[in-house]
N, CA, C and O atoms as a MOPAC input file, in Angstrom:
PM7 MOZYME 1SCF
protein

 N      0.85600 1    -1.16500 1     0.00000 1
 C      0.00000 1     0.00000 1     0.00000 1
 C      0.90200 1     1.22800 1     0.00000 1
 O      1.89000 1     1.41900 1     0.70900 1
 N      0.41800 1     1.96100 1    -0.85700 1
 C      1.75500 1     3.50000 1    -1.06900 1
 C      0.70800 1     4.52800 1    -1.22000 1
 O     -0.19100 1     4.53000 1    -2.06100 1
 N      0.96700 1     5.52500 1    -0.17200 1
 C      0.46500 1     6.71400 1     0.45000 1
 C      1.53400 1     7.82300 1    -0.10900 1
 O      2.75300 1     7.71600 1     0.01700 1
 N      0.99100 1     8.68900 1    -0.62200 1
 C      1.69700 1     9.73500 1    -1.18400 1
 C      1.60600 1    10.75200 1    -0.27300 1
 O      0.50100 1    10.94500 1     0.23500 1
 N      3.06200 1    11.84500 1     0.22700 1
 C      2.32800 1    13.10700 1     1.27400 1
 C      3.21500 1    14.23000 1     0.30700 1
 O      4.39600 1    14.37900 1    -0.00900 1
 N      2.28400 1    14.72400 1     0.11400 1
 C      2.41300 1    15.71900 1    -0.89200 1
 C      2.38200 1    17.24900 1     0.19500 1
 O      1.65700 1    17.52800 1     1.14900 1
 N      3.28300 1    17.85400 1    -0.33400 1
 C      3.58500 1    19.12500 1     0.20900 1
 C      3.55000 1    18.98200 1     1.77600 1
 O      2.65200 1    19.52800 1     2.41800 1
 N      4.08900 1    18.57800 1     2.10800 1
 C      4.73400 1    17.89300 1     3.51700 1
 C      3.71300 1    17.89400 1     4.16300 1
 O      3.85800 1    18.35000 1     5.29700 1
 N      2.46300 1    17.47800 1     3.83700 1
 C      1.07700 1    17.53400 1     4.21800 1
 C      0.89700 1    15.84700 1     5.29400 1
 O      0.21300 1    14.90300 1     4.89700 1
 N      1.28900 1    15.84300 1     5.96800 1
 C      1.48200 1    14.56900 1     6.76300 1
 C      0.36300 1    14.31900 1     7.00300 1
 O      0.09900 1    13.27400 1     6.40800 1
 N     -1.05300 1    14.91100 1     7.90500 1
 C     -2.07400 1    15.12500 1     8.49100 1
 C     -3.22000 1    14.57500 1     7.57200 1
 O     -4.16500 1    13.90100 1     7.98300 1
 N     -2.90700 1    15.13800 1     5.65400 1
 C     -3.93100 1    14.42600 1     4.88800 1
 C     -3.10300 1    13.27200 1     4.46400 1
 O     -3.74700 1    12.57500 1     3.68000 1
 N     -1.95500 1    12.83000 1     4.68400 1
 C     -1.49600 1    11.82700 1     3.80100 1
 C     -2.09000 1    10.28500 1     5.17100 1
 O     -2.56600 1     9.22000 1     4.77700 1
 N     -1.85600 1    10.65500 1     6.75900 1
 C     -2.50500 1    10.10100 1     7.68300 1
 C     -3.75300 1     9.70600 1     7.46800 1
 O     -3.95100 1     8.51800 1     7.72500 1
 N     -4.78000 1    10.39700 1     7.02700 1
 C     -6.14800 1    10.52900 1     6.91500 1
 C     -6.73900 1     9.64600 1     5.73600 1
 O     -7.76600 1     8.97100 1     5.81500 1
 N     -5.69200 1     9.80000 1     4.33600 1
 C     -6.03100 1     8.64900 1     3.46400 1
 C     -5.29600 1     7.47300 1     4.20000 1
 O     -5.88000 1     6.42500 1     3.92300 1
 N     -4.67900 1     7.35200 1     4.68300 1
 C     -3.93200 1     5.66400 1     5.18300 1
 C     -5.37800 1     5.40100 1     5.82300 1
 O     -6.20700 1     4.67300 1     5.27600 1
 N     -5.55400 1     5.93300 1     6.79600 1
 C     -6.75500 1     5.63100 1     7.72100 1
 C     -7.91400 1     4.96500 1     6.99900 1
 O     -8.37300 1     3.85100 1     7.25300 1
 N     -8.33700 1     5.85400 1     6.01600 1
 C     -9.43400 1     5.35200 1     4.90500 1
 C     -9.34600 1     4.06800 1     4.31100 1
 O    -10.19800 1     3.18800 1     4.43200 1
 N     -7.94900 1     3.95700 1     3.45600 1
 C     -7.92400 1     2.88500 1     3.10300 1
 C     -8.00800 1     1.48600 1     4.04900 1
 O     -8.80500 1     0.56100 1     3.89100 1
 N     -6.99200 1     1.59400 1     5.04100 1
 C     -7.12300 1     0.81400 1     6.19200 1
 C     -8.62000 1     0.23400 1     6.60300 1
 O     -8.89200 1    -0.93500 1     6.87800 1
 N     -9.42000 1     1.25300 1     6.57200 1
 C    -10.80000 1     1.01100 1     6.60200 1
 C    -11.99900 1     0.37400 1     5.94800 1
 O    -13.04200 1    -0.19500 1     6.26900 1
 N    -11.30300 1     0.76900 1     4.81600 1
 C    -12.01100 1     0.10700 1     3.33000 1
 C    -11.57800 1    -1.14200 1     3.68800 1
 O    -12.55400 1    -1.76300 1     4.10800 1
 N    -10.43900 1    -1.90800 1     3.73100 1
 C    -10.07500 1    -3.12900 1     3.71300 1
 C     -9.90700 1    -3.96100 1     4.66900 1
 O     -9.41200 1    -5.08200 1     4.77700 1
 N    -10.75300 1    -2.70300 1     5.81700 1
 C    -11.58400 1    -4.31400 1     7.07700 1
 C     -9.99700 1    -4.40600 1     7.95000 1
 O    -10.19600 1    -4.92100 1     9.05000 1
 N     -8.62800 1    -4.07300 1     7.75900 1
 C     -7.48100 1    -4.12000 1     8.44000 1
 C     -7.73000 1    -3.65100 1     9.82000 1
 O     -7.00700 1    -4.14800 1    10.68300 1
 N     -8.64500 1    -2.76000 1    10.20100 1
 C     -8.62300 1    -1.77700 1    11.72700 1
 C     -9.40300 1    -2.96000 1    12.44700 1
 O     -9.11100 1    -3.37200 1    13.57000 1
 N    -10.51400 1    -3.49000 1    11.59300 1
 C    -11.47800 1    -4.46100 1    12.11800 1
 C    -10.87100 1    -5.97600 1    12.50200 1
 O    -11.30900 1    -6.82600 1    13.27700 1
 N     -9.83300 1    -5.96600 1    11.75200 1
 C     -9.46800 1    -6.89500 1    12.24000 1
 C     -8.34600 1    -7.19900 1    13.44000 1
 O     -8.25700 1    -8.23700 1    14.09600 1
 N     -7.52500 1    -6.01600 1    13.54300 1
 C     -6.54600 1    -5.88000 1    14.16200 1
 C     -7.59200 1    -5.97800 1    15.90000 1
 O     -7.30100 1    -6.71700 1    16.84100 1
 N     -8.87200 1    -4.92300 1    15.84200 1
 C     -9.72200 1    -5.11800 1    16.82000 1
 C     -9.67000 1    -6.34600 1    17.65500 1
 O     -9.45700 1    -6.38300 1    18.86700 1
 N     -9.91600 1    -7.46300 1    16.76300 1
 C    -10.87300 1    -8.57900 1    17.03100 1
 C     -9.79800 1    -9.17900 1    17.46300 1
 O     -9.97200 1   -10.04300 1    18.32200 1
 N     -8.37200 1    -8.88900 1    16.98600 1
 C     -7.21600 1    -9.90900 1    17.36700 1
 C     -6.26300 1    -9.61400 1    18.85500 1
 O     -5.16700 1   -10.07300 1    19.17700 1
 N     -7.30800 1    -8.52900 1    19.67700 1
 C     -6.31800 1    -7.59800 1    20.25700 1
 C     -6.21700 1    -8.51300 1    21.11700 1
 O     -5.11000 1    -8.78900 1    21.57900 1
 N     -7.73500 1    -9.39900 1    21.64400 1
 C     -7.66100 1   -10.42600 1    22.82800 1
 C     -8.20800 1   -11.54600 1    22.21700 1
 O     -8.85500 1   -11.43100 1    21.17600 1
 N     -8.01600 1   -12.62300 1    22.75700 1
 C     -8.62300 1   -13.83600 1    22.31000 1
 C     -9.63200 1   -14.36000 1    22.70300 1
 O    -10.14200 1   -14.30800 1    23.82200 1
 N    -10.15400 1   -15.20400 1    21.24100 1
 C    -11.33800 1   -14.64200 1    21.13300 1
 C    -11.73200 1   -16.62700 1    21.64400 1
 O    -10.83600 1   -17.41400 1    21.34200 1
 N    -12.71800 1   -17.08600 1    22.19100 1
 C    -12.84600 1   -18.23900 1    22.45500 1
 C    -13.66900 1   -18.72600 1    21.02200 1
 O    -14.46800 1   -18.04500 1    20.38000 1
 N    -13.24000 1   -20.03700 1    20.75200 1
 C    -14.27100 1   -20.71700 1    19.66000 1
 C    -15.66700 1   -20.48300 1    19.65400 1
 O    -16.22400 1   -19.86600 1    18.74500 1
 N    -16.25900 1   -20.96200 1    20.65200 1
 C    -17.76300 1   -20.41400 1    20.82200 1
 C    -17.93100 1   -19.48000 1    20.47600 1
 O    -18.57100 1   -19.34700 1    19.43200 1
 N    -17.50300 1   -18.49500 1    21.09100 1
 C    -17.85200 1   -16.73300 1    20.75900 1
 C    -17.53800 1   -16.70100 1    19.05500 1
 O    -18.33200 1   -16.35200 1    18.18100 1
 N    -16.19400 1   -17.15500 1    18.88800 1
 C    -16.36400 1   -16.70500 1    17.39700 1
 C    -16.97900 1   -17.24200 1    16.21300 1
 O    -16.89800 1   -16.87600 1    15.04000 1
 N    -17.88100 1   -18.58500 1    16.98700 1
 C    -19.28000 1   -19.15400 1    16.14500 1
 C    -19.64500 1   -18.30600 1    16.28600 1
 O    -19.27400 1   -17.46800 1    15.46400 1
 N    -20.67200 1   -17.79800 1    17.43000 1
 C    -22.16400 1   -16.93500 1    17.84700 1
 C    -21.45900 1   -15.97900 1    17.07900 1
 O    -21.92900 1   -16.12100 1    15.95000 1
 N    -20.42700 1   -14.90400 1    17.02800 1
 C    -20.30400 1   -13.59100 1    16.08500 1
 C    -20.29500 1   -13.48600 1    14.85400 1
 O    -20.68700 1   -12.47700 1    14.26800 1
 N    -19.57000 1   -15.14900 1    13.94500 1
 C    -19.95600 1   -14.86300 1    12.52900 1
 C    -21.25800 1   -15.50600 1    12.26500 1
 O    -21.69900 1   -15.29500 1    11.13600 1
 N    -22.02200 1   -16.28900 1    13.09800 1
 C    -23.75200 1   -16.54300 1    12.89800 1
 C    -24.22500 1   -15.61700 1    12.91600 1
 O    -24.88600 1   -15.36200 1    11.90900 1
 N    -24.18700 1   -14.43700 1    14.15600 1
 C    -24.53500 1   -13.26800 1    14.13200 1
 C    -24.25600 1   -12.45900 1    12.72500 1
 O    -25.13600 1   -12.15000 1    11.92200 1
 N    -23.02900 1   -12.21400 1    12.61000 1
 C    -23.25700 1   -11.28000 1    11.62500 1
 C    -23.52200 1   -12.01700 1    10.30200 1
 O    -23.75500 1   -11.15900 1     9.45100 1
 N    -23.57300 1   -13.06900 1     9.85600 1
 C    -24.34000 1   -13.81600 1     8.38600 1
 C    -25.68900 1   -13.50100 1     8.43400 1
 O    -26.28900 1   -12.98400 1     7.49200 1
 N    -26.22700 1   -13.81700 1     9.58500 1
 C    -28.06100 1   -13.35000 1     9.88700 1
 C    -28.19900 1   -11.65600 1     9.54500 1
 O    -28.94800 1   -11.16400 1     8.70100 1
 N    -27.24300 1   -10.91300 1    10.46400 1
 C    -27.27700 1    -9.67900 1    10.15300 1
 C    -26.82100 1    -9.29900 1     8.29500 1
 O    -27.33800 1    -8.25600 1     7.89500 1
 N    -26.29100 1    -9.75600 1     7.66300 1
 C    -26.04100 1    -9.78800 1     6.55800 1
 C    -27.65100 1   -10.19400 1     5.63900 1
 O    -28.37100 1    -9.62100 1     4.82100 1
 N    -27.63700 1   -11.26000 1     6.22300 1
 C    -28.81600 1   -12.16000 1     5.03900 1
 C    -30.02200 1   -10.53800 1     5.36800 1
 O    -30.21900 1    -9.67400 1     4.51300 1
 N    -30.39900 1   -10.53400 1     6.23300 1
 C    -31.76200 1    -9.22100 1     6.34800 1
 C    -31.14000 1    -8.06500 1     6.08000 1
 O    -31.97400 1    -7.19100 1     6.31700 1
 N    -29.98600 1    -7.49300 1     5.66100 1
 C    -30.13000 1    -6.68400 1     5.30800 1
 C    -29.82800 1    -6.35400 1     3.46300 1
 O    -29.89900 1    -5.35000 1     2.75500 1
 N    -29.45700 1    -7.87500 1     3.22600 1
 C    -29.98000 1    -8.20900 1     1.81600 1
 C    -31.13100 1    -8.26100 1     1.34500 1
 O    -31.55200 1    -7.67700 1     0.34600 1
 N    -32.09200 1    -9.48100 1     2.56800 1
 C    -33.35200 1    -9.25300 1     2.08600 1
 C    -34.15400 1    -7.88600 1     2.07900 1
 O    -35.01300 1    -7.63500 1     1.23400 1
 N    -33.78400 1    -7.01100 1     3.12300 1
 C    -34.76300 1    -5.83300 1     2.93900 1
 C    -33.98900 1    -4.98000 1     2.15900 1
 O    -34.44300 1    -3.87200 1     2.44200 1
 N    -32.90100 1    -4.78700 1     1.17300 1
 C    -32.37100 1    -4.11200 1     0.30600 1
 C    -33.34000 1    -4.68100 1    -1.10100 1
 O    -33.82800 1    -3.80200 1    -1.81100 1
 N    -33.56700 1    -6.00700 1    -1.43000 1
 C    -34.08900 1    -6.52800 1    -2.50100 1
 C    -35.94800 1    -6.15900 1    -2.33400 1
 O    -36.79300 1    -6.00000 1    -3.21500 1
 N    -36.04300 1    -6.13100 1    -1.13100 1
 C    -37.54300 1    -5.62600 1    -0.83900 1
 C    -38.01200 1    -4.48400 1    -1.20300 1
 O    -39.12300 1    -4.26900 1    -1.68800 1
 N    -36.80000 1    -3.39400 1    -0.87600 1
 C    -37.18900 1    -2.03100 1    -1.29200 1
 C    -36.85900 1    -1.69200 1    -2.65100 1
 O    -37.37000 1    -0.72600 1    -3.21700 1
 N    -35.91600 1    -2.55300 1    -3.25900 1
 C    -35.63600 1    -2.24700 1    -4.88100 1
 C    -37.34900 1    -3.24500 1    -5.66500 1
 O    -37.45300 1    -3.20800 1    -6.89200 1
 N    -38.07600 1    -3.74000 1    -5.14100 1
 C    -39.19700 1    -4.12900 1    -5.75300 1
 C    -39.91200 1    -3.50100 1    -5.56700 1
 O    -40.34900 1    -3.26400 1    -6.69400 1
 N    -40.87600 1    -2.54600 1    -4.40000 1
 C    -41.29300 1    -1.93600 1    -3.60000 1
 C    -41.00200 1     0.13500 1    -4.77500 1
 O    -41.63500 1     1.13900 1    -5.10100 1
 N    -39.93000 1    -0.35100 1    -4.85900 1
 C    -39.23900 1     1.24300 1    -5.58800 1
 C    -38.96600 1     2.44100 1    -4.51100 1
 O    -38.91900 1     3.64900 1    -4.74600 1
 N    -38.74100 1     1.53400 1    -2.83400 1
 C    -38.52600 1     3.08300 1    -1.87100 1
 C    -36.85000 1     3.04000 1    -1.82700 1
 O    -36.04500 1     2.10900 1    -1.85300 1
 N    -36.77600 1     3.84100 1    -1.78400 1
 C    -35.20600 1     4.43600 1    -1.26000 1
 C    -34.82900 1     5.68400 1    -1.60600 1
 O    -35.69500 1     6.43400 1    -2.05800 1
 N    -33.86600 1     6.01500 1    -1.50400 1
 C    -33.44700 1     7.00700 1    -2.23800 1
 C    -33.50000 1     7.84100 1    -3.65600 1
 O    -33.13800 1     7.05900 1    -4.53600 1
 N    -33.73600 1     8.81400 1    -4.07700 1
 C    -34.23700 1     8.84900 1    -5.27800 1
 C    -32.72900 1     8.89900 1    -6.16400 1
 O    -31.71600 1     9.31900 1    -5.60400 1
 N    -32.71000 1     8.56100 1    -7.18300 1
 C    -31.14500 1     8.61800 1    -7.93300 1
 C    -31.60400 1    10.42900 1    -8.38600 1
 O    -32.59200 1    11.12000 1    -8.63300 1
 N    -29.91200 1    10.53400 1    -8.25600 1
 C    -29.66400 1    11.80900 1    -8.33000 1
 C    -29.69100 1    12.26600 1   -10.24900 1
 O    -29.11800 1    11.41500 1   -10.92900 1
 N    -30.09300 1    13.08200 1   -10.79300 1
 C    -30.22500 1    13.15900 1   -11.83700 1
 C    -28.48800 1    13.71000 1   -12.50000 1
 O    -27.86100 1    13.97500 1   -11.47400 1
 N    -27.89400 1    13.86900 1   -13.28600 1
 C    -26.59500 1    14.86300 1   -13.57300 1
 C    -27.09300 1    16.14500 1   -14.27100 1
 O    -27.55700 1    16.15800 1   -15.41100 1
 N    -26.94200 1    17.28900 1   -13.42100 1
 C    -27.24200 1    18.48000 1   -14.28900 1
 C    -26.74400 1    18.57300 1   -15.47700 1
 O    -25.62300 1    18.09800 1   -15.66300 1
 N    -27.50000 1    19.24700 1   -16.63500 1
 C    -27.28000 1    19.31700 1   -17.95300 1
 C    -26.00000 1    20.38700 1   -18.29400 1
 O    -25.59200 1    21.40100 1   -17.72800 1
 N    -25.66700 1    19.80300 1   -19.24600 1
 C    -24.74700 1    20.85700 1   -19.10900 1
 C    -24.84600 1    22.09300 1   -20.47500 1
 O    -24.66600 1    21.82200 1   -21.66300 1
 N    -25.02000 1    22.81200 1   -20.18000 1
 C    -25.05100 1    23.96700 1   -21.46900 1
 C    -24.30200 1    24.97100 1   -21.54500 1
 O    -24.05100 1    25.74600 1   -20.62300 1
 N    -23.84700 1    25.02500 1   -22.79100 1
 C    -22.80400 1    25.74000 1   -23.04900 1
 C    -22.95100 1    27.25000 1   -23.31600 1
 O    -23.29000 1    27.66800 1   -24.42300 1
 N    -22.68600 1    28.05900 1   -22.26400 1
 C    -22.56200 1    29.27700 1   -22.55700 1
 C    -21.26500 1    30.08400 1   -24.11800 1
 O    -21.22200 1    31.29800 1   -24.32000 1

């Protein structure tokens, strides 16, 4: 992973590491590894979160039939002065 700090800007070059780090679940995992975790528990947490996964698939596919959510944003036209 290569972080660019442009104009000795340390503070935003920190801020994208962070992001990416984030995007790729690395912070989440470092979390989970800080203490150990017993077998049991780490059944019940990925059952937990597959269930939490599956409903929030199903009610994503509910509301794309349904037609509620968000409205898509249109792109302003563009005209040429």
């Amino acid at each position: 992973m290569l972080i660019l700090v442009r104009d000795n800007n340390v503070d935003q070059a920190l801020r994208v590491l962070k992001k990416k780090l984030q995007q790729e679940g690395i912070v989440r995992e470092m979390r989970l590894r800080e203490h150990f975790e017993k077998p049991a528990e780490k059944r019940a947490r990925e059952k937990a979160e597959g269930i939490r996964r599956a409903r929030k698939l199903a009610q994503k596919k509910l509301n794309r039939e349904l037609g509620i959510g968000p409205a898509k944003k249109s792109k302003p036209s563009r005209s040429m002065k």
